[in-house]
TORPA-4810 file (N, C-alpha, C, O; in nm, 3 decimals):
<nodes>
NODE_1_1.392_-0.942_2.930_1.257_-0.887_2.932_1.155_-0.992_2.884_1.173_-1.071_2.791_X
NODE_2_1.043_-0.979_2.964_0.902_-1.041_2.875_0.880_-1.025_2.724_0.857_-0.916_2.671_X
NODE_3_0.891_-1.161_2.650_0.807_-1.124_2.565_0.652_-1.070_2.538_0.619_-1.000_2.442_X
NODE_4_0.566_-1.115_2.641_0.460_-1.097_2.569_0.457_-0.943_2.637_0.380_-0.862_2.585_X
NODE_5_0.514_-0.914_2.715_0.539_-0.758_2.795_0.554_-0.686_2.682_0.481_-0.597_2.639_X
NODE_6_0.683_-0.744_2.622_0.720_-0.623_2.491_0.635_-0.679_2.380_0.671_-0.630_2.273_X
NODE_7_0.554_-0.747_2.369_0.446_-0.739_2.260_0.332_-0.573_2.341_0.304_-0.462_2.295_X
NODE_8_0.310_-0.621_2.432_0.178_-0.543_2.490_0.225_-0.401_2.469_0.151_-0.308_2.438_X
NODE_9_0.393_-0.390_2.497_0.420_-0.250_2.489_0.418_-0.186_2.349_0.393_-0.068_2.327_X
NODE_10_0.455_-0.298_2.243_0.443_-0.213_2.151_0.315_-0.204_2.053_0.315_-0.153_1.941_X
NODE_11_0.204_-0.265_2.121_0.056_-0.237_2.069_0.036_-0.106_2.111_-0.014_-0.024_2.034_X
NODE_12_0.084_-0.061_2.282_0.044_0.090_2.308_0.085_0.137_2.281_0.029_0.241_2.314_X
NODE_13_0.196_0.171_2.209_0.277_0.227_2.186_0.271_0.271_1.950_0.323_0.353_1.875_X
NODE_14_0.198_0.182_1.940_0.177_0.189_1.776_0.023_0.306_1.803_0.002_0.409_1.738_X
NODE_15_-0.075_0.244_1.930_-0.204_0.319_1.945_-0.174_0.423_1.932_-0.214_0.486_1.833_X
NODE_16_-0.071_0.499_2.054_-0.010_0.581_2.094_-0.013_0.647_1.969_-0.113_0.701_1.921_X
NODE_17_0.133_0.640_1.904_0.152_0.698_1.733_0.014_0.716_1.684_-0.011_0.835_1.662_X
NODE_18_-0.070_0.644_1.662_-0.137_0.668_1.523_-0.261_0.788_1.628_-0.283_0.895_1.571_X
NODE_19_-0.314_0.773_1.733_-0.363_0.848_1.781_-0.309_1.001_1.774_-0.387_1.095_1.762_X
NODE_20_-0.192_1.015_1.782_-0.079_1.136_1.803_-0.123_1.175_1.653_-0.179_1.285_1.646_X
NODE_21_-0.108_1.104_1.529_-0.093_1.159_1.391_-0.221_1.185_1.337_-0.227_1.272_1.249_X
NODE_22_-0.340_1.120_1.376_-0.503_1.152_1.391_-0.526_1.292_1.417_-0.581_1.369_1.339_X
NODE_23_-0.473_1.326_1.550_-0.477_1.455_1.633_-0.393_1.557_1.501_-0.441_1.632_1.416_X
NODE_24_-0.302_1.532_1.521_-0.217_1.632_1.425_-0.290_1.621_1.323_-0.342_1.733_1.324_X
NODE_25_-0.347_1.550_1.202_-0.421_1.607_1.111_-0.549_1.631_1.165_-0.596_1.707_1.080_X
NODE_26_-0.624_1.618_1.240_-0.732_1.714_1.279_-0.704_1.830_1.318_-0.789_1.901_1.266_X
NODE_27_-0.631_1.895_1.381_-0.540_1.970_1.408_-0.516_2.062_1.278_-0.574_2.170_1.266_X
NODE_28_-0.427_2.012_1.182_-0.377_2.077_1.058_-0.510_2.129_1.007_-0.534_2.249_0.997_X
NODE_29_-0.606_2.021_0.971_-0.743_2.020_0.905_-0.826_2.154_0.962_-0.881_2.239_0.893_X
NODE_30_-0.821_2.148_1.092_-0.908_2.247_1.167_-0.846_2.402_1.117_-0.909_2.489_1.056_X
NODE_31_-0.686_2.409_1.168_-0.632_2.521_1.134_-0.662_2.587_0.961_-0.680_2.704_0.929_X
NODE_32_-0.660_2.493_0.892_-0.676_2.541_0.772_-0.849_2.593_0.719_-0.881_2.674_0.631_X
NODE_33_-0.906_2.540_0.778_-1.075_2.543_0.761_-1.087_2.758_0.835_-1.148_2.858_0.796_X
NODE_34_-0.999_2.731_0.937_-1.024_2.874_1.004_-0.963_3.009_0.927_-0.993_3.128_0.930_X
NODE_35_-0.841_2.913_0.842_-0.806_3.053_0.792_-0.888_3.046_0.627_-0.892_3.139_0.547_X
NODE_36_-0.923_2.963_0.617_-0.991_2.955_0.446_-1.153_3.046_0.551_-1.173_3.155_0.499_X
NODE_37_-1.229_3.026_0.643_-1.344_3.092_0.691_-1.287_3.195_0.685_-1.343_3.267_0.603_X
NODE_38_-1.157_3.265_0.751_-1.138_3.372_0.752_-1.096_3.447_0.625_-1.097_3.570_0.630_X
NODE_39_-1.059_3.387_0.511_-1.023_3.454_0.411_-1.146_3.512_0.325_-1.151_3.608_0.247_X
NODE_40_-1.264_3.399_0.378_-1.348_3.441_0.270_-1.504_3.493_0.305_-1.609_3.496_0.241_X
NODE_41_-1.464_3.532_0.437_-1.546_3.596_0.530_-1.516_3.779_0.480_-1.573_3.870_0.541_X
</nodes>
């Protein structure tokens, strides 16, 4: 295989991840904001 191929792949591939774990705590963050509105609504 290419090196600089498997460099490129694993830059998209780190983006990939940290984008994925961004989402999931916005995600977590959001869910929790709705039930704390709803608790104290």
């Amino acid at each position: 295989m290419h090196p600089r191929f498997f460099r490129i792949a694993i830059l998209i591939f780190g983006r990939v991840r940290y984008t994925f774990i961004l989402y999931r705590l916005s995600v977590k963050s959001a869910i929790h904001l709705y039930y704390l509105k709803k608790a104290y609504s």
